[in-house]
N, C-alpha and C positions, 0 to 999 in steps of 0.2 A: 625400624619399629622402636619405640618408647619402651624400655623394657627396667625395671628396679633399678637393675646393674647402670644401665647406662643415666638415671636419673641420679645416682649416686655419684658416677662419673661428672656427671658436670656440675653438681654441687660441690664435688672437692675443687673443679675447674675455677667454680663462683667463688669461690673459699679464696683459691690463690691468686684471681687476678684483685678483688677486694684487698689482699693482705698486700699487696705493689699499689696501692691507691687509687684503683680502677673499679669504680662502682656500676651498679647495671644500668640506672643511667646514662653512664659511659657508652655503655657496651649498645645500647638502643642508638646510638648517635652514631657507632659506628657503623652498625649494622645499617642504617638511613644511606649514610656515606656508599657502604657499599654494594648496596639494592641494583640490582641490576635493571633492564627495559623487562624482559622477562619474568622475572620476579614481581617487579609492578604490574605485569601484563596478567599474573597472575592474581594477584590480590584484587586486581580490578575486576576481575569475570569473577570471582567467589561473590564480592558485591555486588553485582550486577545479576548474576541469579540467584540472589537472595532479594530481589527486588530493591535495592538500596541505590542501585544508580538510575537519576532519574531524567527523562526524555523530554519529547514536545508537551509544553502547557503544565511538568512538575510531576507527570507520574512514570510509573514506569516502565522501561523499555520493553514494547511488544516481542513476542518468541524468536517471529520472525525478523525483527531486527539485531536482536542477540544471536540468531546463527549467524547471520550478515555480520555483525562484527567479529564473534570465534575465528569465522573465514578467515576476516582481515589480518587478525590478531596471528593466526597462526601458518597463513599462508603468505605473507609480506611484513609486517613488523616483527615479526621471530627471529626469522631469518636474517633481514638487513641490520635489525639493533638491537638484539634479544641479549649477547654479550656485554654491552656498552652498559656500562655503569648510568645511570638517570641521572644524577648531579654533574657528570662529564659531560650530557647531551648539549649539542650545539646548536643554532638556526643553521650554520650548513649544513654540519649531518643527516637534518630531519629534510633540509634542500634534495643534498644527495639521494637519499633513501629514495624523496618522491620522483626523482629521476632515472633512481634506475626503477623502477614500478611502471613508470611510463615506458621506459623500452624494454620492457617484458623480462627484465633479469628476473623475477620471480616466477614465470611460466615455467609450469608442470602440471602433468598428466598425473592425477594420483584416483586409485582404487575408493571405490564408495562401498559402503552395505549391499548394497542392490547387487542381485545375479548379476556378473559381467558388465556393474554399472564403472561407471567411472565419470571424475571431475576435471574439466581443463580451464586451470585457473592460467590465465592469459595476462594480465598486469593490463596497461593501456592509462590514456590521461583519467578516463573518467574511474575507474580503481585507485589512478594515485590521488585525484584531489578526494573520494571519497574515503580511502585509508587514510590519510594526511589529515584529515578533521577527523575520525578517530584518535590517532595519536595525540592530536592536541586537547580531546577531552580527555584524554588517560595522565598527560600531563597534569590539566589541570585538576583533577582528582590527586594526583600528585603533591600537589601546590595545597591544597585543602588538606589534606595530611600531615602536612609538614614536611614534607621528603626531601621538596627543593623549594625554593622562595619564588622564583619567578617560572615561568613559560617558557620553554626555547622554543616550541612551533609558533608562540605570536608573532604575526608578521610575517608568514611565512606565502611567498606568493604562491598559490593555488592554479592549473588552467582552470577556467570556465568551465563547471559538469556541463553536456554535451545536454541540450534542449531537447527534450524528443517532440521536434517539428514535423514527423508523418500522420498524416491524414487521411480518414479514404474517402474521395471521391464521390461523386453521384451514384455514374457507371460500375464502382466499385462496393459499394455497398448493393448492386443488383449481382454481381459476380457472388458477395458475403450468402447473399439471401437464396440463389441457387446452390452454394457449397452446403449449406444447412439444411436445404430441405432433401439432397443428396443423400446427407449423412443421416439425416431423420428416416431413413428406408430401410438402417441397420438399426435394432433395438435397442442395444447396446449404446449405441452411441445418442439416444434421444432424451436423456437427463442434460448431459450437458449440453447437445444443440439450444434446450430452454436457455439454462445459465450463460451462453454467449448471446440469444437474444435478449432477452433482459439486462445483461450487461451493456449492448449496442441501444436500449429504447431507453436506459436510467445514468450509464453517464458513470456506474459504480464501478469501483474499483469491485479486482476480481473475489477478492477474498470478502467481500462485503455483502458480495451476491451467493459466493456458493455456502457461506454459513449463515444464511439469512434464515432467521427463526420468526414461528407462526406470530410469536407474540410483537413482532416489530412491524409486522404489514396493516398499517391503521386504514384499512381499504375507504372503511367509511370515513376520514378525512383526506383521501387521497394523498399517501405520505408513509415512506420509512420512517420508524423511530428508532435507529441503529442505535445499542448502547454501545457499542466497544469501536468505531471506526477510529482513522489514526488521529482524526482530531478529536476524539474524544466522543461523547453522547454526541447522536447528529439528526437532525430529523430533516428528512428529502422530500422533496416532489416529486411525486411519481404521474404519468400521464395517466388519461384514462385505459390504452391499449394495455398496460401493466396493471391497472384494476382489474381489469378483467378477466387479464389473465390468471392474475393472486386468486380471484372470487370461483373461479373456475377450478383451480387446483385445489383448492382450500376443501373441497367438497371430496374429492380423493388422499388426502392427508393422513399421515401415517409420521406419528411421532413429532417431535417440534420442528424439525428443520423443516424449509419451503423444501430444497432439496437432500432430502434423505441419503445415506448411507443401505449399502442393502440389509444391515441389520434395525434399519429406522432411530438407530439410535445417538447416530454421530452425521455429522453433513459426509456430503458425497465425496468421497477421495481419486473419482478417475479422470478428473476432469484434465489434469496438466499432461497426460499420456494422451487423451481424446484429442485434446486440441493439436497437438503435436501429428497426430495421425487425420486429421480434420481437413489441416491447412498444408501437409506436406503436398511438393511437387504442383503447387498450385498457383495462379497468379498472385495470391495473397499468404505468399508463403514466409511473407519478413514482418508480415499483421500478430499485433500481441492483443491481450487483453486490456493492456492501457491505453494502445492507438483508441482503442474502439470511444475509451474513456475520452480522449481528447477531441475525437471525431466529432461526438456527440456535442463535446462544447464551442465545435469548429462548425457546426451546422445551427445551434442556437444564433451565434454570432451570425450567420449568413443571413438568419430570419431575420435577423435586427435586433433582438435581444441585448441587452448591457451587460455589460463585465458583472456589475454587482448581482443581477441574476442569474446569470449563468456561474455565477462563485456559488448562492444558494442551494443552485440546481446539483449541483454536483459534490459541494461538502467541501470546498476552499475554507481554508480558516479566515478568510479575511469575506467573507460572506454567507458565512454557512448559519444554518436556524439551529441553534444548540438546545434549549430549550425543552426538556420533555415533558415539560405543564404546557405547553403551548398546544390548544385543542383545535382553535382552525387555523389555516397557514391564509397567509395574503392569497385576494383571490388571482391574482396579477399570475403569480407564482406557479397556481393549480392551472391557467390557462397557459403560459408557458409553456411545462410541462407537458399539458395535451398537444400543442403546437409542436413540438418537438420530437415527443415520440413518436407522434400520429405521421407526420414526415418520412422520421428515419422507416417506421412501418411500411411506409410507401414503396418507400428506397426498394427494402429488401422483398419486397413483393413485387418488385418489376414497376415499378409505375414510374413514367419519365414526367418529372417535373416543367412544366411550361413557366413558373414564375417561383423562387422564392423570397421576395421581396414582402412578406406576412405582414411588417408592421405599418408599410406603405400602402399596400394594398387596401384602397378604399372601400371599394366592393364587398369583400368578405366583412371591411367590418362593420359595416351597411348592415350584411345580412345578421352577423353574430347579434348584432343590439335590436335588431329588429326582434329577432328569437326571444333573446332576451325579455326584451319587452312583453311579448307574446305569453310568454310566460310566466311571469308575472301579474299579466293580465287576467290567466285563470286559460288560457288556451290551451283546449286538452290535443289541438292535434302539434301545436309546438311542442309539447310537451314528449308526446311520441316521437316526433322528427328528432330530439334531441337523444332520447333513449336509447336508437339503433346501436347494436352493438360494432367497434371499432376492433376488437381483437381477432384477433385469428383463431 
């Protein structure tokens, strides 16, 4: 604690290393010198939850990526190089470190807040190349400081993060769509049954769907206008089965969020214990919220759809509609979209697909333009054929 006496104390301190030729200057120089990983691991997290260290596209790092880093910070870089002085740091050191992360020298079982919860941080390749590029942005905050001149993790070989290439299946999203209507039979459990459908018909990351607010579901241009996704403002395609469903809920609403909190005031919180209890013991028991994400863009691609729209579809930075002045979306995109979800819907309803080959398939788009036509024309029973409703 800072207390008179002890400011006094180190003012006569200041007094006598000035009167030996030793200015504070000095003393900042040495102090740089002898800064430890720990000490910088610290100054870095003060700036970093003061919003000052900045992320993808120049702002700042989301909550959930600053507890993902605290983790890293204090459950493998503490430990392996919290000691070592930051101008000693070497490229092998920062080697070593990430080797022993990959063979679990950091695995521990440590106590959480939660009743009789607890965490098993496990170490593995994809922790070490994801700590490993931690450190080297903590270095290079380092380097912008002035603390050291150059980088010792540059250059530092990384494995390859681990691709998450699982998918599910035809037969397996009819498996998804009996586990949900199972669980939809317990009340409890039928907020989040919606947010894993929806999350399987849009393609959204989880956190995108359960904090989804009234004011971002533009129904009448068929389209999220997400302000806070990881790439920043995003505006989505949504199919027509998720219109329907939005316009349908939308009439039951209670507060901003699509899905409420049970005080309506904050989004839903039970959703990561539901799903745990959803998918336990089941064939779909190693199924995440992000397979479903990839699914979705692994089934656009089977329809024949392009990378560049299935990047839009889903909020890729190298395809996504950022835009929030943008009032109608390509109409390419809005049918997409319905082609897509209107499928997966299928899926999960039981319906076994005879072809999907969508962009090849002559026939259907025979009938679409015919419709089309029709309707344009002024034809009021195309008009009604098109209307039916597609949601559940």
């Amino acid at each position: 604690m800072w207390t008179p006496e002890r400011a006094r104390q180190e003012a006569k301190a200041q007094l006598g290393r000035i009167a030996q030729g030793e200015g504070p200057a000095d003393e900042r120089q040495l102090d740089r010198k002898a800064l430890t990983v720990k000490k910088l691991c610290d100054l870095y997290l003060a700036d970093l939850q003061a919003g000052l260290i900045l992320g993808k596209g120049g702002r700042p790092k989301k909550p959930g990526t600053i507890v993902s880093d605290l983790g890293r910070i204090h459950r493998h870089i503490v430990p392996l190089l919290g000691s070592r002085r930051v101008r000693d740091l070497t490229k092998a050191d920062i080697t070593k470190a990430m080797k022993d992360i990959m063979a679990g020298k950091t695995r521990v079982t440590v106590k959480t807040k939660n009743l009789r919860g607890k965490s098993i941080v496990r170490g593995g390749a994809g922790t070490a190349t994801r700590t490993t590029g931690l450190l080297g942005g903590i270095l290079i905050y380092a380097v912008e400081a002035g603390i050291i001149e150059t980088n010792p993790a540059h250059g530092v070989r990384r494995p390859k993060d681990n691709v998450r290439a699982r998918r599910l299946s035809e037969a397996e999203y009819r498996v998804l769509g009996d586990l949900l209507k199972a669980a939809a039979e317990k009340e409890s459990y039928r907020m989040s049954v919606e947010i894993i459908r929806q999350i399987a018909l849009t393609g959204c990351r989880r956190m995108e769907m359960i904090s989804l607010q009234w004011d971002e579901a533009d129904t009448a241009c068929s389209c999220l206008r997400l302000k806070d996704s990881k790439e920043g403002s995003s505006v989505r395609p949504i199919g027509l089965p998720v219109v329907e469903f939005l316009e349908k809920r939308r009439k039951e609403a209670i507060g901003d969020y699509v899905f409420p909190g049970r005080d309506g005031e904050n989004a839903f919180g039970g959703f990561p214990n539901h799903w745990r209890k959803i998918f336990a013991n089941s064939p779909l028991a190693d199924v995440t919220p992000h397979i479903l994400r990839h699914s979705f863009a692994s089934v656009a691609n089977d329809l024949g759809f392009t990378e560049v729209t299935i990047a839009a579809l889903v909020g890729h930075a190298k395809g996504s509609v950022t835009s929030n002045y943008i009032h109608t979306l390509d109409t390419a995109l809005i049918m997409a979209a319905d082609t897509i979800s209107g499928y997966i819907q299928g899926l999960l309803d039981g319906v076994e697909f005879k072809q999907t080959a969508y962009a090849l398939d002559r026939g259907s788009r025979k009938a679409a333009l015919a419709r089309l036509l029709q309707k344009a024309a002024g034809d009021e029973g195309a008009e009604r054929e098109q209307c039916e409703p597609l949601a559940a």
